[in-house]
N, C-alpha and C positions, 0 to 999 in steps of 0.2 A: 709825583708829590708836588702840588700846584702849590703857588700861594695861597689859593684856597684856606688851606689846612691850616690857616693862622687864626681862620675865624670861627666862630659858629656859624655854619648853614641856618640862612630863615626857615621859620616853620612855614607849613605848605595849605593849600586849599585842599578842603574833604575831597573835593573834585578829582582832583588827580589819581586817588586812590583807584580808580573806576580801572586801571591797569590793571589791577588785581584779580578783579571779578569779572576778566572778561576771557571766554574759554580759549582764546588762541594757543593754548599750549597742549592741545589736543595730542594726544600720543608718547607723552611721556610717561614715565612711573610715576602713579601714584605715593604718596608718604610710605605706604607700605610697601608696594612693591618693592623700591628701591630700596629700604630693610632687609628684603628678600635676595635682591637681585646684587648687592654690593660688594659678596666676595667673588665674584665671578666678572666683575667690571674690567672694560679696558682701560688703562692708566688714560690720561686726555694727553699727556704729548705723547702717546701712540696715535691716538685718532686723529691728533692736528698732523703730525708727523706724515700717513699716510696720504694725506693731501699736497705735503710739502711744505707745511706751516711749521716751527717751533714755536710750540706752547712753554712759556715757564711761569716764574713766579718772584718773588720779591722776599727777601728773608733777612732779617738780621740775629749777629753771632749770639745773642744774650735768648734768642726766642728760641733755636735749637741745640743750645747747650741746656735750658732751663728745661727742656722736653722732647724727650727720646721719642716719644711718640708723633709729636708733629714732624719732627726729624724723618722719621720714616715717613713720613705722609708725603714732605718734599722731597726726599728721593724718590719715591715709585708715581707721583707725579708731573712733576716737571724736568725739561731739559733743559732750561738753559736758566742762569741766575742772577737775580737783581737785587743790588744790595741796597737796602732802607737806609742804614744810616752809619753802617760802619767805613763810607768814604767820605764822610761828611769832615768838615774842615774842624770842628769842634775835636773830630777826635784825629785827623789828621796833621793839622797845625793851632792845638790849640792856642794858641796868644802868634800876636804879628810877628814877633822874633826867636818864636821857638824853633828847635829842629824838627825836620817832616819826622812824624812818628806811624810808619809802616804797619804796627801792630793789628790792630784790626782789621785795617785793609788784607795783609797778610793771610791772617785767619779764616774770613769769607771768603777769597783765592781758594785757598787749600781745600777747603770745603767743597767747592763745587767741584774741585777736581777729583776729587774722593768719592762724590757721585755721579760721576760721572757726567757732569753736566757743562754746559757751557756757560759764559759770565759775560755782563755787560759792566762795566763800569760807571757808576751815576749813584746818586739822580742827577749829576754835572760836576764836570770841574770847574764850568766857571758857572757860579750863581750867586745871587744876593741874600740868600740866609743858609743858616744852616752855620755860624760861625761860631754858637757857644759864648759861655758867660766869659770867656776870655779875652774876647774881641769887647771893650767896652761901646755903650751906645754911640754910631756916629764916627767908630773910629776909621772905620775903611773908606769912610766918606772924607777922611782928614792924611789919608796918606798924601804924599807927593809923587808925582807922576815915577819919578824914579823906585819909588819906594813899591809902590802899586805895580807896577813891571815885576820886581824883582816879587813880590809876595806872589801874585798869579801865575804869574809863567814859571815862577820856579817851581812851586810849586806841580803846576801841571805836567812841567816837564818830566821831573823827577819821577812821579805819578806813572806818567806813560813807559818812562822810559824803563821802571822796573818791574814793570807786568805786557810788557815787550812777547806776546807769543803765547800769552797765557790767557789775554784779554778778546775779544772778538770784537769785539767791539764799544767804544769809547762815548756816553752824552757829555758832548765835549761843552756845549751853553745849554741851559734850562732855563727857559723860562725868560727871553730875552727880548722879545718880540711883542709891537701894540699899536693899533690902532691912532694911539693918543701920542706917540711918540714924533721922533724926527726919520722920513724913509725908512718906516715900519719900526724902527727898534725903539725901546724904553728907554726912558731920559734919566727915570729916576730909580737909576742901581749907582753904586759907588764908582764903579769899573768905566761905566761910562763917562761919568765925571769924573776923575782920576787919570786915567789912558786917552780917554776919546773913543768915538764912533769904531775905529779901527779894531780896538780888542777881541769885536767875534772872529774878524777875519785874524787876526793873529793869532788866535787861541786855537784854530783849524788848523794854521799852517805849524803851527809849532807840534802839535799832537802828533801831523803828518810825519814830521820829521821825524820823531819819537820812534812812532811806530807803523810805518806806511802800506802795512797790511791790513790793518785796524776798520773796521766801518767806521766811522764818524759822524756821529751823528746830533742834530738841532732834537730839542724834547720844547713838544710846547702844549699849554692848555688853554681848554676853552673855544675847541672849534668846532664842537660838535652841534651843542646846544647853548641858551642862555647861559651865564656863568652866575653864581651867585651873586657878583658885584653888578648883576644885570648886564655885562658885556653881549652885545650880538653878537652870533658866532661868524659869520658873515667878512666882518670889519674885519675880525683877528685873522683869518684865511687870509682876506689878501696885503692883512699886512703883514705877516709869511711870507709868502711868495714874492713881495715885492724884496724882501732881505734875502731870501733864495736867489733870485734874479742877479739882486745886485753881486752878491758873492762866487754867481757862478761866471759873471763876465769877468771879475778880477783872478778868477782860475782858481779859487781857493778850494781846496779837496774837501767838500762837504758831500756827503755820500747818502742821508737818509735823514729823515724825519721821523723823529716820536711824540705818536699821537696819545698826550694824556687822557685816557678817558676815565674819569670820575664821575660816574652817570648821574644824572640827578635824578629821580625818580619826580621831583616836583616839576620837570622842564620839558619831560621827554618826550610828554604829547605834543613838544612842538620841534621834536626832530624830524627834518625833512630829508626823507630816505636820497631821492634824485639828486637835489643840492649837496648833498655831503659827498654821495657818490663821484660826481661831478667834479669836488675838492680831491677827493683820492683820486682822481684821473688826471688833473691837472699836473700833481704832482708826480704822478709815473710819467707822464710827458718829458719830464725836466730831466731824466732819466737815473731820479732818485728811488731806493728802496722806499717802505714804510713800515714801520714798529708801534703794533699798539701797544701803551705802556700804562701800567698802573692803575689794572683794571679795575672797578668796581662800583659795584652800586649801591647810591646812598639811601633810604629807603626810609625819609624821613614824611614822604609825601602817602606812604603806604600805611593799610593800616597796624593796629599792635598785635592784632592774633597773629599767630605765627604762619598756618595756614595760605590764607590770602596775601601776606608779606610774601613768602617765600614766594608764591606763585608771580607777585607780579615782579617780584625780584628776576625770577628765570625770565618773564616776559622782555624785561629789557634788555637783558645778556642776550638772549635769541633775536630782537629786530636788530640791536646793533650789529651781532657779528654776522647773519644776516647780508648786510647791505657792506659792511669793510672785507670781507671775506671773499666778494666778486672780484675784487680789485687785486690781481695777482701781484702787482708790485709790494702787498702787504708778506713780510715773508714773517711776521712771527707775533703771536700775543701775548702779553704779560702783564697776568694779574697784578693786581695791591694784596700779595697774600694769598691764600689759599683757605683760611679757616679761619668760619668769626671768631674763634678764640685768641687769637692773633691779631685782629684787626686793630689799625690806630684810631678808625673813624669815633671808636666811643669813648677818644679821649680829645682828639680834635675837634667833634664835627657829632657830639650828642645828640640826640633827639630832644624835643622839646617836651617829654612825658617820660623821659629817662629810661627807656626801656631799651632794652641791648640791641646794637645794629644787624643785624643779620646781610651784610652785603657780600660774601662771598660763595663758592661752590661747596664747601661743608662746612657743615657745624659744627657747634663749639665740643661737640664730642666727635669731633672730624669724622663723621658719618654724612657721606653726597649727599646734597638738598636737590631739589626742581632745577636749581642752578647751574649742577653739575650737569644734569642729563641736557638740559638747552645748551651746552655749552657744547656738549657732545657730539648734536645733531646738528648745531652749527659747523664744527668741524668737520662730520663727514658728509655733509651736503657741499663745502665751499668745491669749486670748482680745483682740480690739481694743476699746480705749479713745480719747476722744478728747485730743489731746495735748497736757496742759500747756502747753509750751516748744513754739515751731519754729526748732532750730538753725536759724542760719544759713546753713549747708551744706546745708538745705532750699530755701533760695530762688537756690542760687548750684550747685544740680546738674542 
């Protein structure tokens, strides 16, 4: 969940669409086939699983209370669980002086344990939105450093410390990280005005302490390709790793990196497979895991038949996981969702002809698209790894 998502995506050049209509997805089901072929499918974290990867997905409590059927789809789907927005501070502490309110948090915990699944905790504890009409404009920009201490860490603490065993792993900063910044980090979040430069490294060690079995892990975007604020992907990598670097001399327990990838479909002819690779190697060097998170593609640059969208839609899901998938330090992937019917893109992130986004592996009548099956044969082509995590749904299939 990038900042991104605060904007509209620009519309895109006809150009681009050319993904669409280009036959590289040779061997997969056709629209009908896979009509055909769909109740005989294997779930995708069986296929990632067999490689050593966990596959999951991204879900909040209001989408699978409102529908028994997507419900289903995310249990016989995915293994492990990411929660959209029920750790969000809006409903976790809404206003600066209320008490932590567990409630939702609680809820999507339970859930994933019901299905067996595993849980990350995010999209961060420590980030710059996500605070709700309670926090008024400005306000977390006007705390005092004492005050900002006690809202954040208490906050996180409390957080970690009551999902102590239940959690796998923690995005403990989102989105903290810039080119434009001071030694890689963003100048302009509250936290850092507030606390100072120190707060990622405290927000680590404090997590640690919480819960020192936990992954821990940095979530960032925009390193794939262009961002739509026109960022090089480039710049944002190494200004990563230079805050990687720094954090890992002062001994602070950071343990992995998640890669947001929110594909753009208008950029992607200028994703360079070597150079990115090259970034996932870097970072297995440092000898951190890596998590892609929040997968999906925007598909604003494709055209409106559904047809050649879908197509070039799997196209991108297939070159990206592809080239992240060589990279054994990658131990899991996780969608934005599972089913356009679900998706936030077409309330964030509209098309400029309004027509509904199609960016994920089923559709809106959660029946597999081209996206599923490219996601498939990514999975059982990546090379095997041995596995982090064993869902649950491992010992109970």
């Amino acid at each position: 969940m990038s900042s991104e998502n605060t904007v509209t995506r620009r519309s895109l050049l006809a150009g681009a669409a050319g993904i669409a209509a280009t036959g590289a997805l040779g061997g997969l089901p056709s629209l009908a086939d896979a009509k055909v072929h769909r109740h005989f499918r294997t779930p995708l974290w069986q296929t990632a699983y067999r490689r050593g990867i966990v596959y999951g997905s991204s879900i909040s409590t209001w989408m699978y209370q409102d529908d028994p059927a997507y419900h289903r789809l995310f249990r016989r789907e995915a293994a492990i669980c990411w929660p959209e927005d029920d750790m969000l501070w809006y409903h976790v502490r809404p206003t600066p002086d209320a008490p932590i309110d567990f409630t939702y948090p609680d809820l999507i915990v339970e859930f994933a344990r019901r299905n067996r699944q595993l849980f990350i905790g995010g999209p961060g504890l420590v980030w710059d939105e996500g605070f709700g009409e309670g926090w008024e404009t400005d306000l977390a920009w006007n705390l005092t450093e004492r005050q900002a201490r006690h809202v954040l860490f208490g906050t996180l603490r409390a957080m970690v410390r009551r999902y102590r065993g239940r959690v796998q792993a923690w995005v403990v900063c989102n989105e903290v990280t810039s080119p434009e910044g001071k030694g890689g980090l963003r100048t302009d979040v509250p936290w850092y005005n507030t606390i100072g430069p120190s707060y990622v490294a405290e927000a680590f060690r404090y997590a640690h302490q919480e819960d020192p079995h936990a992954l821990l892990v940095l979530n960032e975007f925009g390193l794939d390709t262009v961002s739509d604020f026109g960022d090089e992907p480039v710049p944002r990598q190494r200004a990563l790793l230079q805050v990687v670097d720094r954090l890992r001399r002062r001994g602070v327990p950071i343990h992995a990196i998640g890669i947001q990838a929110h594909l753009l479909s208008s950029q992607f002819e200028h994703f360079h497979p070597h150079q990115f690779r090259h970034f996932l190697h870097e970072i297995a060097q440092r000898g951190l895991k890596i998590l892609i998170t929040e997968m999906d593609v925007l598909d604003h640059a494709l055209p409106a038949a559904i047809g050649p969208r879908d197509r070039g839609v799997a196209e991108i899901y297939k070159r990206y996981l592809d080239v992240v998938l060589q990279e054994k330090a990658v131990i899991s992937v996780i969608g934005f969702g599972l089913s356009d019917r679900w998706t936030e893109e077409n309330d964030d992130n509209p098309r400029d002809d309004m027509v509904p986004e199609r960016p994920l592996p089923f559709d809106n009548d959660l029946k597999p698209k081209p996206a599923f099956y490219a996601m498939q044969r990514a999975f059982r082509h990546a090379p095997h790894r041995r596995p982090y995590w064993v869902p649950p749904k491992v010992r109970h299939h």
